[in-house]
C-alpha positions, 0 to 999 in steps of 0.5 A: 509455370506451364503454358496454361497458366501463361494467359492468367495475366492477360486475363486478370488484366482484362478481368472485370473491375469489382469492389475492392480490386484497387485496394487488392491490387495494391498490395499485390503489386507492392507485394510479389505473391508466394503462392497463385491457384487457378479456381473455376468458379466451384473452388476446384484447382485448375493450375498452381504455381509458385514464386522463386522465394519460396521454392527453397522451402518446398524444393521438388513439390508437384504442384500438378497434383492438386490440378482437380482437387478443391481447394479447401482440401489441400488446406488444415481442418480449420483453414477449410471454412476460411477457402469456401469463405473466399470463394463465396465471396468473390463469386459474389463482390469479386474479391474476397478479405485476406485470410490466413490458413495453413497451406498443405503442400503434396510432400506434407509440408504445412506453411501459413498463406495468406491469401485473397481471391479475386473473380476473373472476367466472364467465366474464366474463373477465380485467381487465389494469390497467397503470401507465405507468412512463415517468417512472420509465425516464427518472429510471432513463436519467438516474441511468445518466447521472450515473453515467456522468459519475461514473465519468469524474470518478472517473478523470480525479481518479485521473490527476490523482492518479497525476499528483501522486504522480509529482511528488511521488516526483520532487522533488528536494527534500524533501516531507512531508504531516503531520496537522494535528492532532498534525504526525505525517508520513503520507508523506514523499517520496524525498528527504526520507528520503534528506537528512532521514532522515523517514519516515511516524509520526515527529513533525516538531515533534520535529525542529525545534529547540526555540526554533522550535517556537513560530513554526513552529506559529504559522505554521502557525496562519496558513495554517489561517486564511488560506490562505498565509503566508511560509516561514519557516527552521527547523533540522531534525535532530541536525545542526540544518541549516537549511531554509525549510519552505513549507505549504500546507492540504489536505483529506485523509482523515480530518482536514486536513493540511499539505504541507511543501516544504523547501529548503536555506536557503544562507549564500552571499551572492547571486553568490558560488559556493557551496562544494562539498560533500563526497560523503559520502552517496555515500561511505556508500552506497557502503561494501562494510560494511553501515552505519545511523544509529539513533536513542536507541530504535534506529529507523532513520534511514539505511542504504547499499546494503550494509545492504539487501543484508545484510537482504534488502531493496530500497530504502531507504525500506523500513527507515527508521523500522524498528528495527534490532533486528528483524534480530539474531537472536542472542540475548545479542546483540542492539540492546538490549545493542549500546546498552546497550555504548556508552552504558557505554563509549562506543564497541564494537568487534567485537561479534558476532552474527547478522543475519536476512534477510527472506528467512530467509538469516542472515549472522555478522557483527561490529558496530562502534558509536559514537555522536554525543556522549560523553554521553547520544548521540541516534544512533549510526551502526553499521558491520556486517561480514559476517564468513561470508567470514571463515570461509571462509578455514578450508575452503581446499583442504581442508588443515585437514579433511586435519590435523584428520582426521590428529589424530582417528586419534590419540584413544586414543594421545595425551592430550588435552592434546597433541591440543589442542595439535595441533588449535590449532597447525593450524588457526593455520597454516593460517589463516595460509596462507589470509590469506597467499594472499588478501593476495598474500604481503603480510605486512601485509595478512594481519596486518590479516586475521587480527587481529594485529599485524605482529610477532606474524605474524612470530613465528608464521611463523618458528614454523611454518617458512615459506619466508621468501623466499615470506612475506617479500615486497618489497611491506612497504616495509621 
């Protein structure tokens, strides 16, 4: 340092104490500065120095060639408003905010100063002290760095993972991923709600025969321990069908868990053709009757496509663990009674209620129930009739608004009885017309709609008059 700049101490010493120097002189002292200009009192340069850390970043640097020059223009375009900042407010409080700009050296070199700027005593000037913050740009560059590199690993573990949930909704073969902890199922693939009638919260232990819990977990225990081990068959549901479960261990949030792959354990001896099963998953989805499986509490465990379109939904894993109470919606009639029926009795005929859709449409219908043993049944299966269509058989061509009308205008001048009568005997015959239109004159088919047996219809023909060539079709084989 020249000898010009040997007072600086002795006159920031002695400088008058301003806001803020305590707090400025803190740090100063803490902090050995990299980089000290002389200002008067316009900005302009009087001196400059330098610490020995830095002097290898800038090895050979005259820093007399800044003496005259403002000091705003040894900095970057954008640091210049940030030095005639701290030279306006140390003129006016005596000391200036720490700000960063980027310092231009004479060689051209640009480093990052933070710097503050304190007023001397009297006219001496100011004293602009500044800390190279280069280290600090570079830990900042390579944090941006790892960042980035972070964020390319985040979205190559996402395609992987969209990858993996493809597969996993694409197996044809049943998938599970369970806890560890307790075998609670967290998800469970499309085909395993479809075959097994699983869904996420049930307990798979529970569906395992009980004879091959114990192997099952001891199975289990071994992969936990080793990494791998033989799949193993086990019998799984009502219906005790076997399969070979295969797990592996995952770590998974916010314990470990098992993936479960199953497959169908076959009986068949290797060559000989295996027998063709009958289609009746298809069959059941394909029924114009709403029909569910529900298990002892009434839980879902399968339904068909008619089911969903009944309640408003659109797949079937979206119901499967649900209880199928939530869409009765009449009271009196509801799962709980439906049970409660054919546990007494074994077995319900035409019960009916009313089913609510999630989109708050409600459709009368007629349940059926039976469940899977004469005693003490686990599932029952539930075939559901819409019978609103039913209804619709009483508003044909407005004949019996027409008769009922016509019985009105007789209150007053008939009793009541005889108007019942009346009243009962059209709405019978009319019904009657409908089915016979629906059924194409086929006696037996309006019987079958109307509830009765082919002779009662016979009766009720002949009673009310019908043309017996018109009612009376060939198409009844007699």
């Amino acid at each position: 340092m020249s000898e010009d700049t040997r007072p600086i101490g002795r006159t920031h010493r002695d400088a008058r104490k301003s806001p803020g120097d305590t707090t400025v002189m803190s740090r100063l002292n803490a902090d050995e500065p990299d980089v000290t200009l002389i200002l008067d009192l316009d900005g302009v340069i009087r001196d400059a120095s330098w610490s020995s850390a830095i002097s290898g970043a800038i090895p050979g640097e005259a820093m007399r060639e800044w003496v005259g020059r403002p000091w705003a223009d040894t900095v970057g375009e954008v640091g210049g408003d940030a030095v005639r900042r701290m030279v306006e407010d140390a003129r006016a409080i005596g000391v200036s905010a720490f700000r960063q700009v980027t310092q231009r050296f004479p060689s051209g070199l640009e480093l990052p100063i933070e710097y503050t700027t304190v007023r001397l005593g009297g006219r001496a000037g100011l004293i602009a002290i500044g800390k190279n913050l280069q280290a600090i740009a570079e830990l900042q560059s390579r944090l941006i760095a790892a960042q980035h590199v972070r964020e390319q690993d985040y979205w190559k573990l996402r395609e992987i993972e969209t990858r993996s949930r493809l597969l996993f909704d694409a197996s044809n073969e049943p998938v599970l991923l369970v806890k560890a902890e307790n075998l609670r199922i967290v998800e469970a693939n499309p085909a395993a709600i479809r075959v097994l009638g699983l869904a996420p919260g049930w307990e798979f232990l529970r569906e395992i025969a009980p004879k091959e819990q114990e192997p099952f977990q001891a199975m289990l225990l071994r992969v936990r321990q080793q990494g791998r081990a033989p799949g193993m068959m086990v019998h799984i549901g009502p219906d005790r069908e076997p399969w070979v479960v295969r797990a592996s261990l995952m770590a998974a949030g916010p314990g470990p868990a098992f993936l479960l792959q199953l497959g169908p354990a076959g009986s068949s001896q290797p060559g000989e053709p295996r027998p063709a099963a009958l289609p009746v998953e298809d069959i059941i989805d394909r029924l114009p009757e709403g029909f569910v499986v529900v298990d002892h509490q009434g839980v879902i465990r399968r339904a068909n496509r008619t089911f969903l379109d009944l309640i408003q939904r659109g797949t079937a894993g979206s119901v499967i663990g649900e209880r199928l109470g939530n869409w009765l919606a009449q009271p009196g009639a509801n799962l709980t009674v439906l049970l409660a029926n054919v546990h007494r009795h074994g077995s319900v005929r035409m019960f009916a209620t009313t089913i609510q859709g999630d989109l708050g449409i409600d459709t009368d219908v007629e349940i059926s129930a039976v469940g899977n043993a004469d005693s003490k049944p686990q599932y029952f299966g539930v075939l559901i009739r819409d019978t609103s269509r039913s209804a619709s058989l009483l508003d044909d061509e407005g004949y019996l608004r027409t008769a009922l009308q016509a019985i009105t205008e007789q209150i007053g001048k008939s009793p009541l009885l005889e108007l019942v009568r009346k009243t009962s005997a059209a709405v019978e015959r009319h019904c009657i017309e409908a089915a016979l239109r629906r059924s194409d004159g086929n006696r037996t088919a309006a019987a079958e709609l109307l509830g009765l047996s082919r002779q009662s219809l016979y009766a009720k023909l002949s009673r009310y008059g019908f043309d017996s060539a018109s009612s009376h079709p060939a198409d009844d084989s007699e």
